[in-house]
C-alpha positions as a printed Julia matrix, in Angstrom:
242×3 Matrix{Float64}:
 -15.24  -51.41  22.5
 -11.59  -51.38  22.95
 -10.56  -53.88  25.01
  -6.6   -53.52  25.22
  -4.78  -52.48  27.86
  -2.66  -48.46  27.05
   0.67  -49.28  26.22
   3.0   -48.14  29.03
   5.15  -44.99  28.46
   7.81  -43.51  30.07
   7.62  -39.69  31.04
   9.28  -37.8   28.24
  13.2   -36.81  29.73
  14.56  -34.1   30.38
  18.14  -35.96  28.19
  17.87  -38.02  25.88
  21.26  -39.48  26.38
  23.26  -36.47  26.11
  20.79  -34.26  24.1
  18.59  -31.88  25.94
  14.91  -32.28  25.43
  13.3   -28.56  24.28
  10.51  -27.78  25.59
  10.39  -24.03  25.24
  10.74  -22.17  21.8
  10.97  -23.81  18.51
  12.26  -21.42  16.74
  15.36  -22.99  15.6
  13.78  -25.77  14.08
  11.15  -23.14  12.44
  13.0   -23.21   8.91
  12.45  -27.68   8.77
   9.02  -26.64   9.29
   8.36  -24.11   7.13
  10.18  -26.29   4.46
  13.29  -24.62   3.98
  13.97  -23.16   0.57
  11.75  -25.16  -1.07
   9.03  -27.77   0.27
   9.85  -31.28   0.33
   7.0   -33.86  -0.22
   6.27  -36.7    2.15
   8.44  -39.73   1.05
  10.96  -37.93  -0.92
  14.56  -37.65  -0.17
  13.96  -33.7    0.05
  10.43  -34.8    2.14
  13.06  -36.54   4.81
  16.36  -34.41   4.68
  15.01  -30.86   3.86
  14.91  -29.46   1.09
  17.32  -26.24  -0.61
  20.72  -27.88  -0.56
  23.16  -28.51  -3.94
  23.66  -32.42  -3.46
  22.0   -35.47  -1.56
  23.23  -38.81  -0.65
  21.67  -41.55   0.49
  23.33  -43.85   2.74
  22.91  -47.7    2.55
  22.08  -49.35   6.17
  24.13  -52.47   6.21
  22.25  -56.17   6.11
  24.51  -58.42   8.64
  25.71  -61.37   9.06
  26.2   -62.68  12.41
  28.11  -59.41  14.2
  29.7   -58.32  10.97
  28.04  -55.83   8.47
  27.53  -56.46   5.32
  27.03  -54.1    2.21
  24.41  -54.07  -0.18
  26.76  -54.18  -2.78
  28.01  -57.61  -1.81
  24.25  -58.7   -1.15
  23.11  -57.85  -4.64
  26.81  -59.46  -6.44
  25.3   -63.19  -4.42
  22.0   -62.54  -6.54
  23.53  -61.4   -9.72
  22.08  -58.06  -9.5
  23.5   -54.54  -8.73
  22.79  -51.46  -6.42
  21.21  -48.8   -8.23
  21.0   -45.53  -6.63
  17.03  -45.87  -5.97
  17.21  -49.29  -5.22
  14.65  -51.18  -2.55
  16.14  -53.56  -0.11
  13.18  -56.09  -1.12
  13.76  -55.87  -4.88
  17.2   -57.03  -4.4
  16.83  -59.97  -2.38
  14.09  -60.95  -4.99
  11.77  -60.71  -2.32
   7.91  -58.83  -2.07
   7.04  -56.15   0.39
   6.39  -58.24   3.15
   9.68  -59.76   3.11
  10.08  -58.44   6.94
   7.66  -61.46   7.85
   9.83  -64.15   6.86
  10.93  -67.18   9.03
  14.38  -67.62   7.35
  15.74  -64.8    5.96
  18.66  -64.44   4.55
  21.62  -66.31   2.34
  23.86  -68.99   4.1
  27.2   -67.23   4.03
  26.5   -63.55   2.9
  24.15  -62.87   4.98
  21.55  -63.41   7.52
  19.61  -60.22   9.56
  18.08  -57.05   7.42
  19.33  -53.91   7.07
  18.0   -51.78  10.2
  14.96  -50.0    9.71
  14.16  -46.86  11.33
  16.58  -43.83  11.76
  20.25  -44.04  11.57
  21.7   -47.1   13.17
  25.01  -46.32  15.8
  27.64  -47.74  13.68
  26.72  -45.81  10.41
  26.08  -42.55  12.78
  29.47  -43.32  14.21
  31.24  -43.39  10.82
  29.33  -39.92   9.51
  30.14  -37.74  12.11
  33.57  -36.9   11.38
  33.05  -36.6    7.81
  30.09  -34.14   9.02
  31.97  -32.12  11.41
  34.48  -31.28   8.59
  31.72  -29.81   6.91
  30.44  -26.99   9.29
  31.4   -24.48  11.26
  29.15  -24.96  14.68
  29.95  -28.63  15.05
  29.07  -27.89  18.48
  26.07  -26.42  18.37
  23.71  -28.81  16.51
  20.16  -29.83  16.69
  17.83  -32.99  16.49
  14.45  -33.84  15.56
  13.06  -37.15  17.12
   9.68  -38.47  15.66
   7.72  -37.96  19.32
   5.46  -41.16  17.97
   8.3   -44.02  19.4
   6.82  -45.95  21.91
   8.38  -46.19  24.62
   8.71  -42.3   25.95
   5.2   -39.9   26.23
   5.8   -36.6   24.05
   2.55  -35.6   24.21
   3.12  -32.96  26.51
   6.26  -31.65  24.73
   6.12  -28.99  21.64
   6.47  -30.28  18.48
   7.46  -29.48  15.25
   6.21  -30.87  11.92
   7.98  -32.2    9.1
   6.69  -33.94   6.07
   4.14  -36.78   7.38
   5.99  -36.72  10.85
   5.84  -34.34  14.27
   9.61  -34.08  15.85
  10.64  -32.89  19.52
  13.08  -30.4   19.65
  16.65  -31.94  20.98
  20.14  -29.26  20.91
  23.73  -30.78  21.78
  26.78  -31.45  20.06
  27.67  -33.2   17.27
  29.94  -35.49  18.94
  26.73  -36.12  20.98
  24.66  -37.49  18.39
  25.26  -41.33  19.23
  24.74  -40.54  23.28
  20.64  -41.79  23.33
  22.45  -45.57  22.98
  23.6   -44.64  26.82
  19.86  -45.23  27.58
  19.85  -48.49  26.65
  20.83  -50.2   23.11
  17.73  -50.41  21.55
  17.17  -46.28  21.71
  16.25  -44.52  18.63
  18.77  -42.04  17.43
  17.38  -38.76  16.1
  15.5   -38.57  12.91
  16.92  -35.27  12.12
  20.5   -33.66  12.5
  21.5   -30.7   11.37
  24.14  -27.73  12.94
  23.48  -24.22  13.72
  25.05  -22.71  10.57
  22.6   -25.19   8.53
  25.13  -26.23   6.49
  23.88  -29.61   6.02
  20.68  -31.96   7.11
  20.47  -35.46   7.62
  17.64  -36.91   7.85
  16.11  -40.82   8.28
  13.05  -42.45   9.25
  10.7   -45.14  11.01
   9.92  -46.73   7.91
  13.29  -46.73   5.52
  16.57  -48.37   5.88
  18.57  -45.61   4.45
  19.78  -42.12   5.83
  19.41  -39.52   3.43
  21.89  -36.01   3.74
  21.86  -32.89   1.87
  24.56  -30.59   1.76
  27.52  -28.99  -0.03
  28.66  -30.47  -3.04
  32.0   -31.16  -1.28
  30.04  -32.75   1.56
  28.55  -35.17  -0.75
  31.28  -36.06  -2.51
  33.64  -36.77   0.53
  30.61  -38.96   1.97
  30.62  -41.14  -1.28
  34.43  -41.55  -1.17
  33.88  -42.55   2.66
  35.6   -46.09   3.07
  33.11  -46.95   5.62
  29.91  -46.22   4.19
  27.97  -47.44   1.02
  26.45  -44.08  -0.36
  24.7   -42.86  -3.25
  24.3   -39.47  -5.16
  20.4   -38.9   -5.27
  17.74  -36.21  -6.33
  16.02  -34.11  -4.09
  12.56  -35.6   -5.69
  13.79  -38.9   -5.21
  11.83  -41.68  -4.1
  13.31  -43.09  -0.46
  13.8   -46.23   0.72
C-alpha cells in the first residue's frame, strides 16, 4: 500500500503570468500534434521543436559561476576539450550520467552551478526574443505549449495536446510575453513550446535537456548563431538532444 501523502497542487490558472490558459479548442496547436510536415521522434531535435522547417539550432544553457553565466565553450577550453554540435553537458565535464548527484560540482574559477535543466531559462528566453520577433510576421499573436506534468499546478482538468513523449496545455499571448510566468514567482517554468501564428518558426525545450532547440528559416538560424549573447549550434532535424 501506498503510504505517501498526494503532493499538493495548485488549481490550474486561468494566466500563467501573462499567457492565457486554453481551455476550449485546440485547434491551433492541431498541426504540433499531428507532427507537422513530417513526424518527429521522441528525443530528437525534430521530436522537441517540430518537425518541417529548413534549419535547426540548438541553443547552449549557460553553466554559472556565482551570478555570472558562463559558456560551454569556456567550460570545455578549462578541460582541454571542445563543444561539438551534439555534445552532452556530462561528457564535457568528464563526468557520468549521474553527475547531477554530486556534492561539489564544478571547477574553482570557471565555474560552479550546472547548466539549467528543463525548458528555456529567463535570461536565454530574454536574449531570443528579439532575434525571433524579426523573424515573423504575428509577433503578437503567438502560442505556448507547457508540459501539464510540472508539479506544482493541476492540469488534469485542462485539454491537452500531445507532442512526442509529452502532453502540453494550450497557452496564446504575445511574444514579448513569453518571459511573464517568472511574475509568478522565480522558480516558474517557462513554456516548453513557442511558436507564432504564421508558424514561421518553433522553439522548443524540455524537462529533461539543458538546451533549447529552434527550427526555422535559414536566415533565422543563421542570425541566431551570429547572436552575441547566445552559444548556438547548427543541428539536424534527426539529431540526438541534449
Amino acid at each position: 500500500m501506498d503510504d505517501f501523502p498526494p503532493v499538493h497542487r495548485e488549481p490550474a490558472p486561468e494566466l500563467y503570468g501573462r499567457l492565457r490558459v486554453r481551455t476550449g479548442d485546440l485547434g491551433p496547436a492541431r498541426w504540433l500534434a499531428a507532427g507537422g510536415p513530417g513526424v518527429g521522434e521522441f528525443g530528437t531535435v525534430a521530436g522537441v521543436a517540430a518537425a518541417g522547417f529548413a534549419a535547426y539550432a540548438r541553443v547552449l544553457h549557460p553553466a554559472s559561476l556565482g551570478d555570472r553565466p558562463v559558456r560551454w565553450s569556456t567550460v570545455a577550453a578549462a578541460y582541454g576539450r571542445r563543444v561539438a554540435p551534439g555534445a552532452y553537458w556530462h561528457q564535457l565535464i568528464g563526468a557520468d550520467r549521474d553527475h547531477r548527484n554530486d556534492s561539489d560540482p564544478g571547477l574553482p574559477g570557471v565555474w560552479d552551478e550546472h547548466p539549467a535543466e528543463g525548458p528555456t531559462p529567463p535570461d536565454v528566453a530574454r536574449a531570443l526574443i528579439p532575434v525571433l520577433a524579426r523573424h515573423t510576421r504575428t509577433p503578437d499573436r503567438c502560442w505556448y505549449g507547457l508540459w501539464n506534468g510540472y508539479g506544482r499546478w493541476d492540469f488534469e482538468a485542462v485539454p491537452a495536446f500531445r507532442t512526442p513523449g509529452r502532453e502540453e496545455v494550450l497557452l496564446a499571448g504575445t511574444l514579448a510575453e513569453a518571459v511573464s510566468p517568472v511574475s509568478l514567482d522565480e522558480f516558474a517554468e517557462l513554456p516548453d513550446l513557442w511558436w507564432p501564428e504564421d508558424r514561421a518558426w518553433c522553439l522548443g525545450g524540455d524537462v529533461d535537456l539543458v538546451s533549447t532547440y529552434v527550427g526555422g528559416s535559414e536566415a533565422l538560424v543563421a542570425e541566431l548563431l551570429a547572436a552575441p549573447e547566445l552559444e548556438a549550434h547548427r543541428v539536424a532535424p534527426g539529431d540526438a538532444v541534449g
